[in-house]
N, C-alpha and C positions, 0 to 999 in steps of 0.2 A: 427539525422541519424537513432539511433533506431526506434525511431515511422514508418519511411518512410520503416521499412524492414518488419518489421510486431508491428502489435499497441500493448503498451502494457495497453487497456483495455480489462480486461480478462472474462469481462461480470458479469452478476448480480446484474450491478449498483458502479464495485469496478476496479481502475485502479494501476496497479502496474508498473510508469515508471520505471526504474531500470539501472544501468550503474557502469562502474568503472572510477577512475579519480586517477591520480596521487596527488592530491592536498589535498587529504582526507588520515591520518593515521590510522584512523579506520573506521568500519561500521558506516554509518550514517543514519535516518532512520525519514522522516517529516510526517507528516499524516497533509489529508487536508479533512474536512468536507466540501462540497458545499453545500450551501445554495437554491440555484437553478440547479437541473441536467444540465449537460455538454455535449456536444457533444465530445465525447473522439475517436469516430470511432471505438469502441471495436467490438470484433467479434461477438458479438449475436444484433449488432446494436440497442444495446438499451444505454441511456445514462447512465453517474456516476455521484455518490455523492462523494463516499471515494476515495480518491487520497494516496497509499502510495510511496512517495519517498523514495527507497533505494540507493544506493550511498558508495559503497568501494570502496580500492585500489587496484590497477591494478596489485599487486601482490597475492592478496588473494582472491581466487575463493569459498574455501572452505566456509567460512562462509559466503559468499554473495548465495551461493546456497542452503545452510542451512535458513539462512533467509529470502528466497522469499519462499522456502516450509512450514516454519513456518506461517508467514502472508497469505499463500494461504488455509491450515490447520484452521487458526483464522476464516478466511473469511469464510468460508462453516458452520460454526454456524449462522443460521439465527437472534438465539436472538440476539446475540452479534452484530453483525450486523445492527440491528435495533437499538439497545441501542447508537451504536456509532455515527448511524447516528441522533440521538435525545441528541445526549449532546448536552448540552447549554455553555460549554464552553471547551478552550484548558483543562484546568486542568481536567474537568470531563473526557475527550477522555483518556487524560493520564491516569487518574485512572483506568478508563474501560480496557484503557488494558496494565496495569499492573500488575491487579488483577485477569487478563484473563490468562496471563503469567504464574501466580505465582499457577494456579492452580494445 
């Protein structure tokens, strides 16, 4: 239903679907590198690589709105960007940006 209201590719090659569910106790947060660009229908109709799913509970706005401004923040660094879309594996993504985080 989200996608159908407005997409949540937010262009640049980077799509952040985003939702709350009763079924999740805390923020949850998957990143998906594509191997082959997507057609995601994002608003500058160009396709994505990086996919991050975010996913809280339906009671906690605050830090689900915190963290799609954080991930929106990461994404506007080109290098990092690139880096993430050139790991070679989950673990490297993970490190990229853990180490991204932590700066």
């Amino acid at each position: 239903m989200r996608e159908q209201t407005r997409s949540t590719g937010i262009g640049a090659g980077i799509a952040i679907p985003h939702g709350k569910c009763k079924a999740v106790k805390e923020l949850v947060m998957a990143v998906g590198i594509a191997g082959e660009p997507i057609d995601f229908e994002s608003i500058d109709e160009k396709p994505v690589t990086i996919v991050i799913l975010l996913v809280s509970p339906a009671d906690q706005t605050g830090p689900h709105i915190q963290a799609l401004a954080r991930i929106s923040r990461l994404m506007l660094d080109e290098q990092f960007k690139q880096s993430l879309n050139e790991a070679g594996s989950a673990e490297e993504a993970y490190e990229l940006l853990s180490n991204k985080e932590n700066e």
